[in-house]
C-alpha positions in Angstrom: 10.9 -88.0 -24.7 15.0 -88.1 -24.9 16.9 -87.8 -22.5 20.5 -86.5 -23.0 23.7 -86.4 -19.9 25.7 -83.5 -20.5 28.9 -84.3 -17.7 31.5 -82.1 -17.0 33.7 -84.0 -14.5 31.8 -85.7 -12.1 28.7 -83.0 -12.8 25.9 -85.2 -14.9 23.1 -82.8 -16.2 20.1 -84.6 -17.8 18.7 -82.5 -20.2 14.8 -83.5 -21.0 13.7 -82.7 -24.3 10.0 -83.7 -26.1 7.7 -82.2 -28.5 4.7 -82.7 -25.7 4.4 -81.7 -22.3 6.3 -84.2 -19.5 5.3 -82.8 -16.5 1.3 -82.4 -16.0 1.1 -83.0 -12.1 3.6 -83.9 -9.1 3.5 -87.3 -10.0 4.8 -86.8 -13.5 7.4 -84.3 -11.9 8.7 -87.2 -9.4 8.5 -90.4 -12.3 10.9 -88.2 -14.2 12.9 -87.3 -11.7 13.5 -90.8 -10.4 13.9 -92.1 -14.1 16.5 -89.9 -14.5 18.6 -90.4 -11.4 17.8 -94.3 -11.4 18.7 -94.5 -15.3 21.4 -91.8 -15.7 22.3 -91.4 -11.9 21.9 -87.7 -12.3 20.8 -85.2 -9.8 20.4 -82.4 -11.9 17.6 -81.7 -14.5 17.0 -79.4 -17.3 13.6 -79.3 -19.4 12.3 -76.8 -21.5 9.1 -74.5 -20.1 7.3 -75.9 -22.9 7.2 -79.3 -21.5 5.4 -78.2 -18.3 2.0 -77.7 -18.2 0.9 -73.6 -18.0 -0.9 -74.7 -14.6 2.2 -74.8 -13.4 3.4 -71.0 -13.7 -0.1 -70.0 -12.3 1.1 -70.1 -8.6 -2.7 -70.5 -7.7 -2.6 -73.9 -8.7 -0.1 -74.5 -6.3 1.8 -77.0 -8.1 4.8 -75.1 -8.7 5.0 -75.0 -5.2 4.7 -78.8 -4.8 6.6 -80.1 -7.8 9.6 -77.9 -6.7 9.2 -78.8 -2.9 10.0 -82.4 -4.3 13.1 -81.8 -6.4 14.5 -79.9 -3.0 13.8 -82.1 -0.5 15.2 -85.3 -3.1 18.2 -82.2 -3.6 17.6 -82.5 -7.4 18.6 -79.2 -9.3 16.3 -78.2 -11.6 16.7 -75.2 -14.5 13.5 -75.0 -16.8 14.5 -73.1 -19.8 11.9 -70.6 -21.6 11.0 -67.5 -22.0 9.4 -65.8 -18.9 8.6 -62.0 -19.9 5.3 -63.2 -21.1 4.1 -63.6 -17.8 2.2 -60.5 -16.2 1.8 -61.6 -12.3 4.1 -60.5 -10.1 4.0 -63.3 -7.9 5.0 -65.6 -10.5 7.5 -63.0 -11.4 8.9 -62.9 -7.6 8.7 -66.4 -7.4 11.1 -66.8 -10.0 13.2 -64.3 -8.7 13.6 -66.1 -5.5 14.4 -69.6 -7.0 17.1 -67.8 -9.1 18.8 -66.3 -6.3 18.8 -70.3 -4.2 20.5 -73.9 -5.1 18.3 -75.7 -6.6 15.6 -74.4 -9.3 16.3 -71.9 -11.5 14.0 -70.5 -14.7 16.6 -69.3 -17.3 16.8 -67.8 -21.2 19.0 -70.8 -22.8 19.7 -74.2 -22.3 23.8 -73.5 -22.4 23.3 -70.5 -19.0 21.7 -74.0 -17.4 24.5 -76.2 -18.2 27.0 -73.2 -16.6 24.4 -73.1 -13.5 23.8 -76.7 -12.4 27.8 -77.9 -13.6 29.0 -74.7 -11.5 27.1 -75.9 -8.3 29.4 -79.0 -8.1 
């Protein structure tokens, strides 16, 4: 895994990228984000949909739920970048909808419309 600090001013965005998947379970989800604020002493987090397991975007599971609880109540930002249009369940489709329109997760196309979200939110 590489880890790369985009900063814009006093904005620091870590952007997560690996060929495997980083995040498996809320544990994994928490090491990473206190790597990256304890190493890099940033707040705000993108990684690629591709590096979270797929149990994740089945809201059954729950662990969306709990992984983002986390980065919110720590006030991490988090954008996972990917393409979302595969997914058929409206929930998951709502649920994205609803982190989109908060502070601090959002699911976008491209890694440069995260760096413009998370470095605007300064």
């Amino acid at each position: 895994m590489d880890i790369t600090i985009d900063q814009q001013g006093n904005s620091k965005v870590a952007i997560i990228e690996s060929n495997d998947i980083v995040i498996n379970e809320v544990q994994d989800a928490l090491d990473l984000m206190a790597s990256v604020n304890y190493l890099n002493e940033a707040y705000k987090l993108i990684i690629d949909k591709s590096n979270i397991t797929e149990e994740f975007f089945d809201l059954k599971t729950k662990l969306a739920g709990e992984i983002l609880q986390k980065y919110v109540n720590y006030q991490v930002k988090l954008a996972i970048v990917g393409d979302f249009d595969g997914y058929s369940s409206k929930s998951l489709k709502d649920f994205i909808y609803e982190c989109n329109n908060g502070k601090h997760v959002f699911f976008v196309k491209t890694k440069e419309e995260a760096l413009h979200i998370l470095h605007g939110l300064d």
